[in-house]
SEBA-652630 format. One record per residue (C-alpha): x, y, z. Coordinates in Angstrom, 3 decimals. Each point is the difference from the previous one (the first is absolute). Layout:
// residues N
- X;Y;Z;
...
END
This chain:
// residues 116
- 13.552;-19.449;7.835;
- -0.977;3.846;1.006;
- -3.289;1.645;-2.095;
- -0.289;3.425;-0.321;
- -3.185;1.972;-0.609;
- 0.069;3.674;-1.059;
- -3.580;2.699;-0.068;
- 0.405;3.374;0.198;
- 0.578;0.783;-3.723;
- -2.202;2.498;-2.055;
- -0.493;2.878;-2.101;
- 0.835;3.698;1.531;
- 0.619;3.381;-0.901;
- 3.577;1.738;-0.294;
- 0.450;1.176;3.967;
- -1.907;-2.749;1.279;
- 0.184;-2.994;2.248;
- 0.474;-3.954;0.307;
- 0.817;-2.461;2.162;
- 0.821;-3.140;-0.556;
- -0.109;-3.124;1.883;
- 1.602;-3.262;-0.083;
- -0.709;-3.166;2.251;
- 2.689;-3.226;0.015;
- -1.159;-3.311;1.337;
- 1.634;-2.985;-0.147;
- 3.667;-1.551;1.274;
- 1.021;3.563;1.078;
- 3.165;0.194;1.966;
- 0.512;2.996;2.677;
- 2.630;1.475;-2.286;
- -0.317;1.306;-3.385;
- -0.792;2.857;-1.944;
- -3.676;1.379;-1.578;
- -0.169;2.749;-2.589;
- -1.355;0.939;-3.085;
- 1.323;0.349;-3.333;
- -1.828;1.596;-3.166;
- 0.272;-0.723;-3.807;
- -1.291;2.407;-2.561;
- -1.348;-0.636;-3.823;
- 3.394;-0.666;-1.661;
- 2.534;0.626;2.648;
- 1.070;-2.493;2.651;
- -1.189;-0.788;3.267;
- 1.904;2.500;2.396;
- 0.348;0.185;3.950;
- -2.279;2.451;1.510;
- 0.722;-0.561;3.691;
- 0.941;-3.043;2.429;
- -0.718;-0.310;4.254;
- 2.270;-2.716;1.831;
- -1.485;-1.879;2.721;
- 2.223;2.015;2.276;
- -2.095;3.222;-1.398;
- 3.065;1.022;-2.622;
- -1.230;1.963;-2.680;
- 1.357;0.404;-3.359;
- -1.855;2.617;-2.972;
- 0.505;0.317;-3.251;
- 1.240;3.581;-0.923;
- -3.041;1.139;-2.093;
- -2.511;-1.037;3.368;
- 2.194;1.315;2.670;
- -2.291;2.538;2.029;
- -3.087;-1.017;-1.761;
- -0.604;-3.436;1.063;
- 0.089;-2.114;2.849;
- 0.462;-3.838;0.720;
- -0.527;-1.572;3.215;
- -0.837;-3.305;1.243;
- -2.425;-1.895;2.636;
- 2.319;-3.050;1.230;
- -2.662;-0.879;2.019;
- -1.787;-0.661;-3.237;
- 2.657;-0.570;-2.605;
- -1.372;3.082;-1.573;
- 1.562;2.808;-2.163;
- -1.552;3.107;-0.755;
- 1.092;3.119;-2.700;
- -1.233;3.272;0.544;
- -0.143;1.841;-3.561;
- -0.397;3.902;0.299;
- 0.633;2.578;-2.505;
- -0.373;-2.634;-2.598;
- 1.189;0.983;-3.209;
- -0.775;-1.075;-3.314;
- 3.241;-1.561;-0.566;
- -0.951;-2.495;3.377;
- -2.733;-1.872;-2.433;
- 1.407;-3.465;-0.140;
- -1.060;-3.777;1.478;
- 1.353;-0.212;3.666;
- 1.381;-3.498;0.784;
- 0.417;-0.597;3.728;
- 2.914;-2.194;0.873;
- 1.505;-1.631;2.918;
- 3.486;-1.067;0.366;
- 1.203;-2.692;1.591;
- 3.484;-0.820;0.521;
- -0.632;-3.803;-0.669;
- -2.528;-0.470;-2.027;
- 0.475;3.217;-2.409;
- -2.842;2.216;-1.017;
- -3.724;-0.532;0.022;
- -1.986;2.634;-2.378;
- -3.369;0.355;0.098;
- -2.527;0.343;-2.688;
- 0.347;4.061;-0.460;
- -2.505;2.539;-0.184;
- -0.130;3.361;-2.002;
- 0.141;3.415;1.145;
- -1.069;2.607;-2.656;
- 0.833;4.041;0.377;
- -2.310;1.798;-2.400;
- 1.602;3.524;-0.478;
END
């Protein structure tokens, strides 16, 4: 079993800045993927960007140049850097890690709010 715990979640202003973090303990094996993925009031959850453990990054289109993901391995640790949020960013931010065995692992979510 892997756990996930997420902090980093709040309430800014329109141009400002979050980052998120997300710590996996557990049976982890030395390959997989971390990422986060975000689900808004009445829409479904959605990709917002993915690291490999090889350092492979993968962005949604709408974060691409505004956010960052990167990963401790040293600490099974994932991290999103939010800047320029937007309004349209305000959702609950699930962090998830992929393994290629065992399938996804999702932790509990936190929310990110963009006031305009």
């Amino acid at each position: 079993q892997v756990q996930l715990v997420e902090s980093g979640g709040g309430l800014v202003q329109a141009g400002g800045s979050l980052r998120l973090s997300c710590a996996a303990s557990g049976n982890i094996r030395s390959f997989n993927t971390m990422g986060w993925y975000r689900q808004a009031p009445g829409k479904q959850r959605e990709l917002v960007a993915t690291v490999t453990s090889g350092g492979i990054t993968n962005y949604a289109d709408s974060v691409k140049g505004r956010f960052t993901i990167s990963r401790d391995k040293g600490k099974n640790t994932v991290y999103l850097q939010m800047d320029s949020l937007k309004p349209e960013d305000t959702a609950v931010y699930y962090c998830c890690l992929r393994d290629a065995y065992e399938g996804d692992y999702w932790g509990q979510g936190t929310q990110v709010t963009v006031s305009s």
